[in-house]
C-alpha positions as CSV (number, residue, x, y, z in Angstrom):
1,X,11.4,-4.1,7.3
2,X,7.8,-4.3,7.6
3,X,5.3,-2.8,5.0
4,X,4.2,-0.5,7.7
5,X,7.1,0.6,8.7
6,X,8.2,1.3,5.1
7,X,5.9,4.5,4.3
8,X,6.6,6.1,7.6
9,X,9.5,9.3,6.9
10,X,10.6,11.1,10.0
11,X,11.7,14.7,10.0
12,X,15.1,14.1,9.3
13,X,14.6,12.0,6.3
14,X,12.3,14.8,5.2
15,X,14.7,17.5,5.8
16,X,17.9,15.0,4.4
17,X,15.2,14.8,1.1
18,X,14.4,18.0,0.4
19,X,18.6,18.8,0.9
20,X,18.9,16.7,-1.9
21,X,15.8,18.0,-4.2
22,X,15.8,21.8,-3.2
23,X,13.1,22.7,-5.9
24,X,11.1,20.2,-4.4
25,X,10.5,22.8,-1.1
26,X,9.1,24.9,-3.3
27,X,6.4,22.2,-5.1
28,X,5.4,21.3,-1.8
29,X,5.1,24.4,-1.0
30,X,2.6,25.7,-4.3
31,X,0.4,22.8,-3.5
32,X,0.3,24.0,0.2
33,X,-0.9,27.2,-1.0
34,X,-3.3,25.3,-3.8
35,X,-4.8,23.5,-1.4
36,X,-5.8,26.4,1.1
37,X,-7.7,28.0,-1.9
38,X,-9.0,24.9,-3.0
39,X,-10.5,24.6,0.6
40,X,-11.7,28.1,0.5
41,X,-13.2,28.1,-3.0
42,X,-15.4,24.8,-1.8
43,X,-16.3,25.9,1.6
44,X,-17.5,29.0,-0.2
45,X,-19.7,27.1,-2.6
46,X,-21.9,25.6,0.3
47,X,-23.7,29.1,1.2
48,X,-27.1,30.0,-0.3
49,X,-28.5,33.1,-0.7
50,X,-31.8,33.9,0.6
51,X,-34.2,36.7,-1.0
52,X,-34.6,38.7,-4.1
């Protein structure tokens, strides 16, 4: 097996995984929702306010 070849999970090893780990569904799915705020708190950060 090439190195390449070795990182690459289709869905059904994904699916067979998270069968295995069930609380893993639900890590993967806080840092989903982390990640969405994180975006939102940064984008939010890049606005400046003009005037008095």
């Amino acid at each position: 097996m090439s190195q390449q070849n070795r990182w690459i999970m289709s869905e059904s090893k994904v699916a067979e995984f998270l069968k295995e780990h069930p609380r893993m569904m639900g890590v993967l799915f806080a840092l989903t929702v982390l990640m969405a705020q994180t975006g939102s708190v940064v984008a939010d950060n890049g606005y400046a306010t003009a005037g008095p």
